[in-house]
C-alpha positions as CSV (number, residue, x, y, z in Angstrom):
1,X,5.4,-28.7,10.1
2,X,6.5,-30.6,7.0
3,X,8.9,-28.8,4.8
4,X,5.9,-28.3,1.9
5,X,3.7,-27.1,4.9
6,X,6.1,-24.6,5.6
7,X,6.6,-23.0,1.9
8,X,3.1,-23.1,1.8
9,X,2.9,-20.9,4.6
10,X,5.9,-18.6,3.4
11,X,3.9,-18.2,0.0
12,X,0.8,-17.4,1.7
13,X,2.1,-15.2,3.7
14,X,3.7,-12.9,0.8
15,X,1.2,-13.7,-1.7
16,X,-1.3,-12.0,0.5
17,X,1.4,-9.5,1.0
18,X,1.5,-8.3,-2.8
19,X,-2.1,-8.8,-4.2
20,X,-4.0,-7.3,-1.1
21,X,-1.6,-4.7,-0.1
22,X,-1.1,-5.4,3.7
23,X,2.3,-4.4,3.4
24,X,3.0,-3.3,-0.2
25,X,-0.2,-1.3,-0.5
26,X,1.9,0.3,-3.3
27,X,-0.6,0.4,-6.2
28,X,-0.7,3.9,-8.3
29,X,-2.1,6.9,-6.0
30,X,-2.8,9.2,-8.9
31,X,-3.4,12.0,-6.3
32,X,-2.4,15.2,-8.1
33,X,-2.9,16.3,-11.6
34,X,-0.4,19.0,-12.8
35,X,-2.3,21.3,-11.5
36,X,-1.7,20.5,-8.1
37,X,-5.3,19.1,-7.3
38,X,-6.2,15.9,-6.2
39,X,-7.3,13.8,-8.8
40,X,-9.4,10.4,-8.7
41,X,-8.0,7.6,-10.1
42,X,-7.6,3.9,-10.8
43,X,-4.8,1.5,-11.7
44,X,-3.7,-1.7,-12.3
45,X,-0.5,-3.6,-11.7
46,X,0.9,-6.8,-12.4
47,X,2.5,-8.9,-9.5
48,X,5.0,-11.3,-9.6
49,X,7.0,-13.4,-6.5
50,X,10.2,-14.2,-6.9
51,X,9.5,-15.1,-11.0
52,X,6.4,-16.4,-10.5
53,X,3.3,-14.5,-11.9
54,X,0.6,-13.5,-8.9
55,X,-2.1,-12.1,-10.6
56,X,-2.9,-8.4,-11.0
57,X,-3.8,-5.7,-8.1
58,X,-6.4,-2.8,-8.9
59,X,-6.7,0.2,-6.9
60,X,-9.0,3.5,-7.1
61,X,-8.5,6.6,-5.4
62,X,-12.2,8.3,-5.2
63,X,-14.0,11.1,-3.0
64,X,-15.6,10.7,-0.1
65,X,-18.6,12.1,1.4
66,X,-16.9,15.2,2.8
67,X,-14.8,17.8,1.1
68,X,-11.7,16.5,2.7
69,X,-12.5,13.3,3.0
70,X,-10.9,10.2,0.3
71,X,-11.6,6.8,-0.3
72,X,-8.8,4.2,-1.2
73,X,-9.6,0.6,-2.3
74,X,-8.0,-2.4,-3.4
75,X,-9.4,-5.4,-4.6
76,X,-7.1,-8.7,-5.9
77,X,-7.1,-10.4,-9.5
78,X,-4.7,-13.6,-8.4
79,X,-3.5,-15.9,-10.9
80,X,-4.2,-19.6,-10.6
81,X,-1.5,-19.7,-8.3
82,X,-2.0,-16.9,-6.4
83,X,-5.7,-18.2,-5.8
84,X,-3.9,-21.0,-3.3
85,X,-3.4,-18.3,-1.4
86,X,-5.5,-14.9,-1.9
87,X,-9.3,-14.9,-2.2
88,X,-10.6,-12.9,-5.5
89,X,-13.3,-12.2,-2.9
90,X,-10.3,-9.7,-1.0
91,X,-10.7,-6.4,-0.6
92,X,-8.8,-3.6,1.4
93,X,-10.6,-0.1,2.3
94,X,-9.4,3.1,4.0
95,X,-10.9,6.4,4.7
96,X,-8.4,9.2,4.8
97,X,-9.0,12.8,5.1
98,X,-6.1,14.7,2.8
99,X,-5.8,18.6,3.1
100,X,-2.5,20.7,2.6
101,X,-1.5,20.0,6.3
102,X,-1.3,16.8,5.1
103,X,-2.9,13.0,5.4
104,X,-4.8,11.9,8.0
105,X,-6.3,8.3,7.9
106,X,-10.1,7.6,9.9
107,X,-10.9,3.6,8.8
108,X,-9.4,0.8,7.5
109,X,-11.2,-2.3,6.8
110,X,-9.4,-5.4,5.5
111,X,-11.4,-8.7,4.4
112,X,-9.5,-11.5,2.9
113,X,-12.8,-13.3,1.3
114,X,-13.3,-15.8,2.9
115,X,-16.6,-16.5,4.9
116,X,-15.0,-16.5,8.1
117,X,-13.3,-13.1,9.2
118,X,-10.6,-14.7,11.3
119,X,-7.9,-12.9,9.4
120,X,-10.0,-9.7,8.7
121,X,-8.5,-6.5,10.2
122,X,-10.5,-2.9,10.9
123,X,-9.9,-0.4,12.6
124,X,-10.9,3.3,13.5
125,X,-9.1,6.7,14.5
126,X,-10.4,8.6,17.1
127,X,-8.0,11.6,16.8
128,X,-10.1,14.0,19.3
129,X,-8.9,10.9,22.0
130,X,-5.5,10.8,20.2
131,X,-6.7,6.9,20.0
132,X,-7.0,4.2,17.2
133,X,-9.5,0.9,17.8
134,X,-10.3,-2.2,16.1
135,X,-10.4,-5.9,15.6
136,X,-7.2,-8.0,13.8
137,X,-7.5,-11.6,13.5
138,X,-10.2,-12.0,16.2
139,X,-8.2,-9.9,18.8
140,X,-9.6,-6.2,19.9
141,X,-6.9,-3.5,20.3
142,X,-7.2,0.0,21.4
143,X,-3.8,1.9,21.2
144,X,-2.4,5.7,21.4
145,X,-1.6,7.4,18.4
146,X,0.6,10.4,17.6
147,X,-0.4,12.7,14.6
148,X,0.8,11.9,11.7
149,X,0.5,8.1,11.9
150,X,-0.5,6.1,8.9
151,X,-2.4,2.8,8.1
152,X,-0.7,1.0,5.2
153,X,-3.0,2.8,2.2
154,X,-3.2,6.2,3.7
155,X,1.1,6.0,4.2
156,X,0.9,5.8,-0.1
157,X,-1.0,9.0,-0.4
158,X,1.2,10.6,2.6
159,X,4.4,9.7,0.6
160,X,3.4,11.3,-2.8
161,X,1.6,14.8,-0.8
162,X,5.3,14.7,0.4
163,X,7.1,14.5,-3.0
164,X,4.6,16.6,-4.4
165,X,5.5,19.4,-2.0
166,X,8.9,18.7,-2.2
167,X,9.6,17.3,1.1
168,X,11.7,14.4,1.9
169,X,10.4,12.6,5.0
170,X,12.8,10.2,7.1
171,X,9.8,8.3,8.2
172,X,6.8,7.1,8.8
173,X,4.7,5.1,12.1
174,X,2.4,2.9,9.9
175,X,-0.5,0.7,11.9
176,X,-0.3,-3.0,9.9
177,X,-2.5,-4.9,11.8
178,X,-2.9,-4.2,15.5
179,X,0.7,-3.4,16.0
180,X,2.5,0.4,15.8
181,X,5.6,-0.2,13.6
182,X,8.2,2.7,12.5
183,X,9.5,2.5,8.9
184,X,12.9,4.5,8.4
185,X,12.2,6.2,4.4
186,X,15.5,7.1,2.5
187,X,16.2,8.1,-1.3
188,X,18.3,6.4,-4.1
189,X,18.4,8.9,-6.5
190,X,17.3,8.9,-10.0
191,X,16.3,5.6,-12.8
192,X,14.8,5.2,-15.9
193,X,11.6,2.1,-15.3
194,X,10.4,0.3,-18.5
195,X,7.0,-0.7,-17.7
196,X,3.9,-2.6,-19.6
197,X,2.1,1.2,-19.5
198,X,5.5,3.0,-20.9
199,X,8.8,4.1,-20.0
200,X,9.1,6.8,-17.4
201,X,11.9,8.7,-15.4
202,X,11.7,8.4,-11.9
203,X,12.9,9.4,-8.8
204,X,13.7,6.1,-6.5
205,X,12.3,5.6,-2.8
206,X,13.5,2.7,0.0
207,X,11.8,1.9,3.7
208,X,12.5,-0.4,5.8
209,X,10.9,-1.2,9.1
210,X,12.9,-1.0,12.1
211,X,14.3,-4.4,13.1
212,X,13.6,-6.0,9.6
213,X,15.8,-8.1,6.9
214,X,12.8,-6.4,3.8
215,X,13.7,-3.5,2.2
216,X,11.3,-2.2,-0.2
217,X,12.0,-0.1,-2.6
218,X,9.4,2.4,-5.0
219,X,10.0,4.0,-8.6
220,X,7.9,7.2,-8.2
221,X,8.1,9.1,-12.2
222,X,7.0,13.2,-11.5
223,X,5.6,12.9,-15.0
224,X,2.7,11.2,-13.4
225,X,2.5,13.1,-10.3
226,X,4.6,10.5,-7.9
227,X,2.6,8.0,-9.4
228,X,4.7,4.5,-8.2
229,X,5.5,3.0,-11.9
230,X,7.1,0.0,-10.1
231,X,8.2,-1.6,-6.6
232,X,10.3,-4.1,-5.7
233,X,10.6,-5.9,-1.7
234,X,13.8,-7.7,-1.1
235,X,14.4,-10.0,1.5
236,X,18.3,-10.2,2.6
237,X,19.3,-8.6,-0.9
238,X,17.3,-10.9,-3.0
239,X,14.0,-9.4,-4.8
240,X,10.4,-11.2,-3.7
241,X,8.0,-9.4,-4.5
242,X,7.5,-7.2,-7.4
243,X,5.1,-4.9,-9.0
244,X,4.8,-3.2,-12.2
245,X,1.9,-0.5,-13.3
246,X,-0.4,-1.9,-16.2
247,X,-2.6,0.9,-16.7
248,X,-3.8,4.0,-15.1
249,X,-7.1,6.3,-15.5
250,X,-8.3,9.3,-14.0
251,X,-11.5,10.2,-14.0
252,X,-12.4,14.0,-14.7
């Protein structure tokens, strides 16, 4: 591979990274109101890559068909550059079910927009069989699961029900793709963020995956209920990929 060919493919592989949210599904999860309930929302953020503007990521938070039951999407608005890379066709979908015991995720469907689903990735929990199943990039999977593993939208919602209840959890075993991976979860303390929606005090979150040179790390402000007002992933120390909230509605 030429040396273009090959930061074509780094690009891609991070662009898609940050505007669909295959592994910085960090967009706003507006979850609870002051009140404690779960709220529905939508938000936008703006996404950048190492300087470069990306586009903008949108994400909703709406209920489901079941009292329990929660719907997360994402859907991409990449720049001119970003579109090299990240279809405006992409959208990301999970089906969670979220009660005081906590999140559990049922579906997750990933398409990246293009006619072909060779990179598409879905998946569905069988928790009964203690079992998740699916399809990533052409291949079938069927692997065991322990309670309280995530996919990599449910594992946003998971984090704030956690920080809402006061809880701060070491860790989490996310599903990104058809592979198990554990991601160790540890606090920074406090920060004032300056944002495009306002300035907000919040409480500061890092995860890494075992075995990996990215650390990310999430601004959550309490004001908003955990809402993440910003996030950052850094690769050997130097930031990549960064996002900063826009906007943010809740319905009624």
């Amino acid at each position: 591979m030429t040396e273009s060919g090959a930061v074509r493919r780094h690009a891609r592989r991070h662009w898609s990274v940050a505007l669909v949210g295959a592994f910085l599904a960090l967009a706003a999860q507006g979850t609870h109101a002051k009140d404690g309930a779960l709220q529905p929302y939508k938000a936008r953020y703006q996404v950048s890559y190492r300087g470069l503007n990306g586009g903008q990521i949108e994400s909703s938070l709406s209920r489901g068909s079941q009292p329990d039951q929660w719907l997360y999407q994402t859907r991409a608005f990449p720049s001119l550059l970003g579109r090299v890379v990240v279809s405006t066709d992409a959208r990301e979908r999970s089906v969670m079910q979220i009660t005081p015991d906590g999140v559990r995720p049922l579906s997750f469907d990933f398409d990246d927009g293009k006619p072909d689903s060779a990179r598409d990735v879905r998946f569905r929990f069988d928790w009964a069989a203690g079992r998740v199943r699916g399809e990533a990039e052409g291949t079938p999977f069927d692997l065991a699961v322990r309670p309280g593993t995530q996919d990599t939208a449910s594992v946003q919602a998971a984090m704030i029900s956690e920080l809402i209840a006061g809880r701060a959890p070491p860790g989490f075993t996310i599903l990104t793709g058809s592979r198990l991976r554990d991601y160790r979860y540890w606090p920074e303390g406090k920060a004032t963020v300056v944002t495009p929606f306002g300035q907000f005090e919040t409480v500061v979150w890092a995860n890494q995956r075992d075995g990996s040179t990215r650390v990310t790390k999430v601004w959550h402000a309490p004001s908003l209920g955990y809402v993440p007002v910003q996030a950052i992933q850094y690769r050997k120390g130097q930031a990549e990929t960064q996002m900063k909230l826009l906007a943010l509605t809740r319905a009624p």
